[in-house]
N, C-alpha and C positions, 0 to 999 in steps of 0.2 A: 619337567625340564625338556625342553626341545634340542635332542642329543644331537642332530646333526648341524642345526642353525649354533652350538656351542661350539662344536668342532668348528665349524668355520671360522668362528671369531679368534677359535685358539692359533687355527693356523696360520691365518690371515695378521697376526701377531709376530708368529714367529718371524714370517718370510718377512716382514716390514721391519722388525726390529724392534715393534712400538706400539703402545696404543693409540695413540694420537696420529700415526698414519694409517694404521690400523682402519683406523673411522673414516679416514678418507677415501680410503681404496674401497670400504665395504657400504659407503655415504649411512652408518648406524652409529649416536652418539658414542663418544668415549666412554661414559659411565653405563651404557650398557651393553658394551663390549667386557668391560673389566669387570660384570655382574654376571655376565653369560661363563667366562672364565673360572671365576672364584664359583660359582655353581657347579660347574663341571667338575674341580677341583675335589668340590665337596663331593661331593659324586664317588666320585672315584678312589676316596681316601689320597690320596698323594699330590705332592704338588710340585706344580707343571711349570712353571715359569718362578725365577728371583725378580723382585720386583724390589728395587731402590728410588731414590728423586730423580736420579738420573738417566737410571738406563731398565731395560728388563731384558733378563737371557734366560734359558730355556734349563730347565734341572734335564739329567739324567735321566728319571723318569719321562720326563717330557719329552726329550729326544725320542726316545722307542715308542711314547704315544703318536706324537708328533708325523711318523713315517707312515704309521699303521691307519692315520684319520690323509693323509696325505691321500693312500690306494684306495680309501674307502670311498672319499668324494667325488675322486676322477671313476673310480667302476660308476657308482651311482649318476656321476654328467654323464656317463657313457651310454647308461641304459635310457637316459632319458634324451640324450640326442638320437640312441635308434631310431626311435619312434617319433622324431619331430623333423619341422623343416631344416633343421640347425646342419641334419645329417650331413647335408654336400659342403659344408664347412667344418669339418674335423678340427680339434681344436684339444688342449692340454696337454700333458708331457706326457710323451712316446718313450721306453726304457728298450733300448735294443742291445742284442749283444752280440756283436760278428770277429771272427777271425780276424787277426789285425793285421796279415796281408790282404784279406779281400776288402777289409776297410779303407787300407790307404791304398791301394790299385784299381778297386774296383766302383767303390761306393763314395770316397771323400771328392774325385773332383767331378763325379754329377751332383754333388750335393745342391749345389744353388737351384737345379730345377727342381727338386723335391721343394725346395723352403719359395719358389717362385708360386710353385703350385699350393701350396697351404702353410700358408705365413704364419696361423694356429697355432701352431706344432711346434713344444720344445723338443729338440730330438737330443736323448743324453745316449751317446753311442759309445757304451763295453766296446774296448778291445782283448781281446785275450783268446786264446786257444784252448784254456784249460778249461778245466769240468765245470757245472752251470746245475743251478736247479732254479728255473723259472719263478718258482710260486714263493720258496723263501730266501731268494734273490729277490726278488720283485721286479722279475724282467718281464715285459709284454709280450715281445718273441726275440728270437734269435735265428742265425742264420749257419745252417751248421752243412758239413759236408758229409758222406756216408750216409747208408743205410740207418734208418730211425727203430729203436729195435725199444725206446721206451714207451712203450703204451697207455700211458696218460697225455700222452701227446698228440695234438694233430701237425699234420705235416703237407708242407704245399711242396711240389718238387717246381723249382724255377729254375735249374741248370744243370748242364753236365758238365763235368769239368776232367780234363785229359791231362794223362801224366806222359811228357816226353825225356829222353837222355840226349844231358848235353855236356859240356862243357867249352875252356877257352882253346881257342888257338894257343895257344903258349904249352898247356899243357898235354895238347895231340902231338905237336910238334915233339915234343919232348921224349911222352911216354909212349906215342902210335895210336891209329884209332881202332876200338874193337870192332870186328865186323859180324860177331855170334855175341849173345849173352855170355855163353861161357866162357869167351876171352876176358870176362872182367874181374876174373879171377887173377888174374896177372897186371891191374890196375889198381889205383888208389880211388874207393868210391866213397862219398859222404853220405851217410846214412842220415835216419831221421826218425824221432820218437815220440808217440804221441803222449801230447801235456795230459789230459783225460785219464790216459790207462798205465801210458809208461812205456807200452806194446814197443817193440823194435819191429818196423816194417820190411818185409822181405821184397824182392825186386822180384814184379810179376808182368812177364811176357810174353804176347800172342801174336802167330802172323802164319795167315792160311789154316787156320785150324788148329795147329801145331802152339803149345801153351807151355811155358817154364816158370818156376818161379825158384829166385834163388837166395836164399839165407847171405847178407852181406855183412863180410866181420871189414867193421869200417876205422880207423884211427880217429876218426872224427864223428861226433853223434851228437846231431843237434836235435831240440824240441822248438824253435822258433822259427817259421815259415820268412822271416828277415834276416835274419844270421845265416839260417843256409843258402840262402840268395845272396850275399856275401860272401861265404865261401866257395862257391861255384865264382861266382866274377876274379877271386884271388888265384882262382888257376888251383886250386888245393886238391881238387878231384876231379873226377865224374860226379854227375849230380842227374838226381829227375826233377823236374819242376814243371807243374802244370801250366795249361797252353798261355793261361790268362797272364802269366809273369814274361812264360818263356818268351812270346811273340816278340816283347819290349826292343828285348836282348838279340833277338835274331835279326832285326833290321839295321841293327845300329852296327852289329857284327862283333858284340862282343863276348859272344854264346856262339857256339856251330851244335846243330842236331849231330846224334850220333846211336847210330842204328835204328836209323831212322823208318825201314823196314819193318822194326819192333813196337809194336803198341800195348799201353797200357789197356784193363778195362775202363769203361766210363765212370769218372764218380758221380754221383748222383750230389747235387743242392737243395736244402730243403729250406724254406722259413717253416720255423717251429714253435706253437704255443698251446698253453695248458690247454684239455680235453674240457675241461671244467669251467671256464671263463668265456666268457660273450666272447665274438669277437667284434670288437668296439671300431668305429669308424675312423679312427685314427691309425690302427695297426692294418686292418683293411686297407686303406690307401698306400701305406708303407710297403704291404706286400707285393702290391699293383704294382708301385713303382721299382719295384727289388727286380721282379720281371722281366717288368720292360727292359730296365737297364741290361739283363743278363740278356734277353730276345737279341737286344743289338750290338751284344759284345762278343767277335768271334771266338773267344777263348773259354763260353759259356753259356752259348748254345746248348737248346736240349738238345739237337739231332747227335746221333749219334759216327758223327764225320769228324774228322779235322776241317779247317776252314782252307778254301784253295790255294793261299801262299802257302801253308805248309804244306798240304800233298805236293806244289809244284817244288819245293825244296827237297823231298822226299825224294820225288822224281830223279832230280837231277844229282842226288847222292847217290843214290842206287844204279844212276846210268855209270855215273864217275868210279865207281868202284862194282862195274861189271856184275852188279848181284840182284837179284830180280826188286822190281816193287811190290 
């Protein structure tokens, strides 16, 4: 039996619905499309599709075959476009998995240049923040923030990304604005917790050498990078939110910097995939373009600056409120 020209038939099945378009999609008679099937079948002891006069759907079994003949044919088109001229056309389904703020801020309205550039490419794009295992996931890479500390991993760094404090007008006006770290003890701050660990993150601040980090007991504690962008716009706190959200908000003036003087350190961005796996010319290009996008977005720059609308906002907070920059 020819196990991988079987698979094909089985899949080429599923995703049609049928055998009879089955054959058309793959130009291999029907009767020996449903002979390659029933072989494999046999093969395998279980069986992989209901088959009626009417219709055919896929067993249980077959679901779980179904996924696992899905990774195997796109690795194997993958090893075999390395090595061909196919390579500068990348082509099959890409499985990504990014933060679902930097998906929909970052990465969903460049999408049409990515699908301009390789029209190939199903891109099925994870959002979520929570925890991830690449291999029995079946994600190609992901896009993650922080220091990479799994070691099966390889890791491209494409961005840095800066944490600033802000909050509204409504609620400076209200409560005052802090001009130390330690005034925010005498504030309502919104805290934030990672989906991944659970961890409660502490408020870590540097400026001239001089480094605080300080334990925030919050009323409010969110794990979604959209809800606390929410709550920060509601006037509910103090908030930090990295530059890539924050800039949005500061030109429209619905956000004011605060302590502005004060800097977070840089977080580092990484695209992430298995140590163990090719890397196939489709996820290659995805990383290229991840890059790019980040090279020319001032909130995700690698340098390790803020970009010069906000140093000059810095500027002119620090001149306003007599306190150095």
């Amino acid at each position: 039996m020819d196990t991988i020209k079987a698979m094909r038939a089985f899949v080429a099945v599923v995703d049609t619905g049928g055998f009879t378009r089955a054959s058309e999609l793959l130009g291999t008679p029907k009767a020996t499309l449903s002979a390659s099937v029933a072989e494999l079948e046999a093969h395998l002891k279980v069986r992989l599709l209901h088959r009626t006069t009417r219709r055919v759907s896929v067993t249980a079994d077959g679901a779980a075959y179904y996924e696992r003949c899905v990774r195997i044919l796109e690795d194997l088109r993958d090893a075999e476009e390395s090595f061909s001229s196919r390579q500068a056309n990348p082509r099959g389904r890409l499985r990504v998995d990014v933060a679902t703020a930097v998906a929909s801020r970052l990465l969903i309205p460049q999408l049409h240049t990515f699908f301009e550039r390789y029209p190939d490419i199903q891109l099925e794009l994870g959002c979520s923040d929570g925890p991830l295992n690449l291999l029995s996931d079946g994600v190609d890479c992901a896009l993650r923030g922080g220091e990479i500390e799994d070691q099966s991993m390889i890791a491209r760094r494409v961005g840095t990304m800066h944490v600033v404090t802000c909050a509204t007008t409504c609620y400076l006006e209200r409560r005052g604005r802090p001009t130390d770290p330690y005034d925010l003890k005498d504030h309502v701050c919104l805290n934030y917790f990672s989906q991944r660990t659970g961890h409660l993150f502490d408020w870590d601040f540097s400026r001239d050498g001089q480094r605080v980090s300080l334990p925030v007991v919050s009323p409010l504690t969110l794990n979604d990078t959209n809800a606390y962008v929410d709550a920060c716009l509601a006037g509910l706190g103090v908030g930090r939110l990295p530059t890539y959200i924050f800039n949005q908000y500061l030109e429209c003036g619905a956000l004011e910097l605060v302590l502005g003087e004060w800097l977070s350190d840089p977080t580092p961005f990484h695209v992430v995939y298995p140590s163990n796996r090719h890397l196939s010319p489709k996820v290659r290009v995805f990383v290229e373009w991840v890059a790019e996008i980040f090279e020319h977005h001032s909130g995700m720059q690698l340098c390790t600056r803020l970009d010069a609308k906000q140093c000059d906002w810095i500027q002119k907070e620090a001149k306003a409120l007599a306190l150095p920059a």
